[in-house]
C-alpha positions in Angstrom: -89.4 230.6 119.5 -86.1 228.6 119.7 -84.0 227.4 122.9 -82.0 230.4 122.3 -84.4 232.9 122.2 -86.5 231.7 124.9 -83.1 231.8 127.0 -82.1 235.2 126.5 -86.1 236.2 127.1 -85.5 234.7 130.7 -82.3 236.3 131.1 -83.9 239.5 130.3 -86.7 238.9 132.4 -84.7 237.5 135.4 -82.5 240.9 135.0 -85.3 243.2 135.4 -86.7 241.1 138.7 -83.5 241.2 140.3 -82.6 244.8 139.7 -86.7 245.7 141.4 -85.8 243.0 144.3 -82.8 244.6 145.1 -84.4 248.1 144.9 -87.5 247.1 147.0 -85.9 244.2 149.8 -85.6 245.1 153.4 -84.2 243.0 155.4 -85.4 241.5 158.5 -82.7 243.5 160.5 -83.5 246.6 158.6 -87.5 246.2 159.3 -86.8 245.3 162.9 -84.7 248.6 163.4 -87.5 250.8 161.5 -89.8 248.8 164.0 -87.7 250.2 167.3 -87.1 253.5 166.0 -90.7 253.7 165.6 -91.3 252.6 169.5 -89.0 255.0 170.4 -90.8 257.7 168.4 -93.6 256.8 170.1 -92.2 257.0 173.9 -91.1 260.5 173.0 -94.4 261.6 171.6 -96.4 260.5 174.8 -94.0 262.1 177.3 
């Protein structure tokens, strides 16, 4: 496998991690919302 060929196998590679990252990340504030709205659920259920 040459330099050029093992480059555009990373490229490839690194293309199909970033487009399943993006897909799948939740960020911290997004997790800490889910994580209120949850609480909240709860308080509702129990009243």
């Amino acid at each position: 496998m040459s330099a050029v060929e093992a480059q555009l196998k990373a490229e490839q590679e690194y293309q199909s991690y970033r487009q399943r990252q993006d897909r799948e990340y939740i960020s911290d504030f997004d997790r800490e919302i889910k994580r209120i709205q949850g609480t909240h659920k709860q308080e509702k259920v129990d009243e």
